[in-house]
N, C-alpha and C positions, 0 to 999 in steps of 0.2 A: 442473446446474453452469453459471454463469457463463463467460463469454469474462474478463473480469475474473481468477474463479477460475483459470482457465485459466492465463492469463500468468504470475498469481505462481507455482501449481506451476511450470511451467514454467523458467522463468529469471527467481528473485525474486533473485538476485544481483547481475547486470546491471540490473534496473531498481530496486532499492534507489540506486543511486547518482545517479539520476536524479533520483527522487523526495526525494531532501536537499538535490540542488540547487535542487528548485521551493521544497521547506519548511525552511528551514533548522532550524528551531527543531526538530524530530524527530531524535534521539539514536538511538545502535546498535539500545540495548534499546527503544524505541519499534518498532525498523523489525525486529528477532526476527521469526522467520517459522517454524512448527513444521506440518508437515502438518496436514491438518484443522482450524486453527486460523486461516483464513484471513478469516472473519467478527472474531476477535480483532482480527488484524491491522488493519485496515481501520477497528475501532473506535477503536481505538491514534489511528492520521492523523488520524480524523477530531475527537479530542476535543482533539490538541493543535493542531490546526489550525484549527479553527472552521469546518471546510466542513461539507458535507452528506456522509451516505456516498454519494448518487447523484453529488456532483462529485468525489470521492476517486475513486471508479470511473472517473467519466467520464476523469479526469484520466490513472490509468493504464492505460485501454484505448488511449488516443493512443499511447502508447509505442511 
């Protein structure tokens, strides 16, 4: 499991608000978050955002 992983189990509540501020263009149902599903998630950011998923991560391991 990821450090990444980590954070969003963790408290993907708190850093959902973050992450809208950096992206604005990602909508509620983009930033859904369902246990085990956190590979989803990530695919979600990363296709409406046009990063890579290693900067999607990098971005919220800074958090």
């Amino acid at each position: 499991m990821s450090a990444t992983t980590d954070k969003i189990k963790g408290n993907w509540n708190q850093l959902k608000g973050k992450v809208k501020q950096e992206y604005a263009e990602l909508t509620d149902d983009d930033l859904k978050y369902a246990e085990g599903k956190e590979d989803e998630l990530l695919g979600r950011i990363q296709e409406k955002t046009g990063k890579t998923k290693d900067e999607v991560k990098s971005f919220i391991d800074k958090l």
